[in-house]
MDTraj code that builds the backbone (N, CA, C; nanometers):
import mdtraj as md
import numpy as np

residues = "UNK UNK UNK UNK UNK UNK UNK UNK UNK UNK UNK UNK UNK UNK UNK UNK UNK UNK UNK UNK UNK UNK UNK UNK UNK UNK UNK UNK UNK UNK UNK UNK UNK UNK UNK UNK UNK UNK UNK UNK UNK UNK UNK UNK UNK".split()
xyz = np.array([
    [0.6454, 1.9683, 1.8200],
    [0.7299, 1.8514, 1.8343],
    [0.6961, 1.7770, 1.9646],
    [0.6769, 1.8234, 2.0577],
    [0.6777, 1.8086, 2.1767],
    [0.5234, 1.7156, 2.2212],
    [0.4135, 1.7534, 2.1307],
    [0.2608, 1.7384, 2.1087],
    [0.3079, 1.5860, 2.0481],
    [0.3918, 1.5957, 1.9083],
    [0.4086, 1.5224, 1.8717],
    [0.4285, 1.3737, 1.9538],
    [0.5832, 1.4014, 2.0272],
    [0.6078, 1.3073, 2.0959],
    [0.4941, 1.2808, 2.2078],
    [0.3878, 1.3015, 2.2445],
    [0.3601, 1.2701, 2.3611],
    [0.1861, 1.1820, 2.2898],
    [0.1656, 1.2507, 2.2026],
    [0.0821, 1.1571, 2.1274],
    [0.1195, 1.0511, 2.0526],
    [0.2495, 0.9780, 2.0383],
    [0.3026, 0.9052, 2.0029],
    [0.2807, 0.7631, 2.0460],
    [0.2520, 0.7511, 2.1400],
    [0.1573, 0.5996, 2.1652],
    [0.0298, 0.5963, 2.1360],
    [-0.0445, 0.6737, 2.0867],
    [-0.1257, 0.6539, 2.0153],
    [-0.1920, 0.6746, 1.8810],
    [-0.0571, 0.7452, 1.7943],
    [-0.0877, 0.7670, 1.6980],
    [0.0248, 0.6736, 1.5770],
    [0.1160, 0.6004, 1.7123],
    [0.2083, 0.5329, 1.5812],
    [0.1352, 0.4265, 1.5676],
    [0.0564, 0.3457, 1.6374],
    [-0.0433, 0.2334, 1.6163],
    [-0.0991, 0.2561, 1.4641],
    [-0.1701, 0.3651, 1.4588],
    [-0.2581, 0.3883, 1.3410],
    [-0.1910, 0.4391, 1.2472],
    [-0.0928, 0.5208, 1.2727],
    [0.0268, 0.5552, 1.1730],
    [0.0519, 0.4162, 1.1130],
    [0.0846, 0.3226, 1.1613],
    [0.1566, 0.2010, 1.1298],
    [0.0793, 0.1015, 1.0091],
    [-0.0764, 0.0978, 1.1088],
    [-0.1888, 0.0321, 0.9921],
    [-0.1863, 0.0980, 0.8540],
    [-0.2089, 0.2404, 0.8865],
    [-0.2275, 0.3342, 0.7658],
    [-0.0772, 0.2553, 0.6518],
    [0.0401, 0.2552, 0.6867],
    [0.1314, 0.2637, 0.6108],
    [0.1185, 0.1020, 0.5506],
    [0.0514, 0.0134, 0.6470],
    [0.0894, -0.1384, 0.6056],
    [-0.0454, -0.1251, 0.4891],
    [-0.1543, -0.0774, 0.4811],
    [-0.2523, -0.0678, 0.4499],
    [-0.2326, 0.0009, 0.3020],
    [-0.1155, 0.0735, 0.3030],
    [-0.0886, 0.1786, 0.1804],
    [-0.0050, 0.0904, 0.1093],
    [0.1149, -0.0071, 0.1718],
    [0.1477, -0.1123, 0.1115],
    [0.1021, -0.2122, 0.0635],
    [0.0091, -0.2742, 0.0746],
    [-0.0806, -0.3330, 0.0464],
    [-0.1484, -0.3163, -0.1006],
    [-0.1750, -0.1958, -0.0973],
    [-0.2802, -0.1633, -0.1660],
    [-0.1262, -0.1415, -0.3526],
    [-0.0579, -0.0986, -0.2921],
    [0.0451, -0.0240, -0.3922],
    [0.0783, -0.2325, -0.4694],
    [0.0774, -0.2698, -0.3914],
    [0.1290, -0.4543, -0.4230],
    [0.0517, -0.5111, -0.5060],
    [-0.1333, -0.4820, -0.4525],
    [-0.1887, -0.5390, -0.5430],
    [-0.2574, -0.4762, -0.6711],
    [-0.1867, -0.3054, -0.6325],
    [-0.1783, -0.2500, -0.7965],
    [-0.0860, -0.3165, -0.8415],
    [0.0123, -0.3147, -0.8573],
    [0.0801, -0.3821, -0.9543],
    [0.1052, -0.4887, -1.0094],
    [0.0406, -0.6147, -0.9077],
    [-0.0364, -0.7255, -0.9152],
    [-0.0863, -0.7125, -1.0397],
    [-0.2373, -0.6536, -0.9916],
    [-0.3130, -0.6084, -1.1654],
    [-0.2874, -0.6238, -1.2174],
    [-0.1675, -0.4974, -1.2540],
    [-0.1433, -0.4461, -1.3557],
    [-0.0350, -0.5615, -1.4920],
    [0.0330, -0.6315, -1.3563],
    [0.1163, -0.7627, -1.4128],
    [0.0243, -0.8450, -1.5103],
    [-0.1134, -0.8528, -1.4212],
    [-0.2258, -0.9451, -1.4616],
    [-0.2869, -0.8857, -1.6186],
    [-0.3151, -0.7287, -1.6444],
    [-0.3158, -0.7146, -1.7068],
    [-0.2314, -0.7184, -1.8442],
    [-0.1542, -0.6466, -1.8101],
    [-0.0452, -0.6648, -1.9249],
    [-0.0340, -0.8165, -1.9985],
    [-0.0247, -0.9423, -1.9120],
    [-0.0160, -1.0494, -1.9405],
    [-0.1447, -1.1096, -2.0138],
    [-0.2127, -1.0647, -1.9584],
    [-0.4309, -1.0967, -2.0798],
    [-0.3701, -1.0085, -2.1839],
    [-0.3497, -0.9286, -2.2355],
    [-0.3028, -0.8302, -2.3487],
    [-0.1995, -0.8729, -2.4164],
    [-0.1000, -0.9600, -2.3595],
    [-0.0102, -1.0042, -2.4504],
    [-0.0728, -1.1439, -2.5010],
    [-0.1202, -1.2478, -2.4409],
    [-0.1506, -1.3360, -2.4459],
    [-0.2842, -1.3260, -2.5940],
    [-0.3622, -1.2036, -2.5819],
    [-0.4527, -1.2068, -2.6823],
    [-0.3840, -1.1517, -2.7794],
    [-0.2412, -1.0797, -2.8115],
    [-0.1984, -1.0379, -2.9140],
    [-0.1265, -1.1658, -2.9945],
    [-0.1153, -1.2230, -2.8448],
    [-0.0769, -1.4079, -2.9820],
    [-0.1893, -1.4429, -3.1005],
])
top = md.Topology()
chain = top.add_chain()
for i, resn in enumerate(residues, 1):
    res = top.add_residue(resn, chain, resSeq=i)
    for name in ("N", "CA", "C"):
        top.add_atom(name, md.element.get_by_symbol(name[0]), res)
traj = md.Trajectory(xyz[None], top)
């Protein structure tokens, strides 16, 4: 814990990217996936 806290200025920086970076990525899956679904309905017209 203690390790923890004291590496904490330099690991919440990259902690932080990592998480915005994981958001990101989760957004424009489902993006896609919107994208897909919508080509698939559109050709079932």
């Amino acid at each position: 814990m203690l390790l923890r806290l004291l590496a904490l200025p330099l690991m919440g920086p990259i902690e932080g990217v990592a998480w915005i970076g994981e958001q990101i990525l989760e957004r424009a899956n489902a993006e896609l996936n919107e994208r897909e679904n919508l080509h698939k309905r559109l050709l079932a017209l």
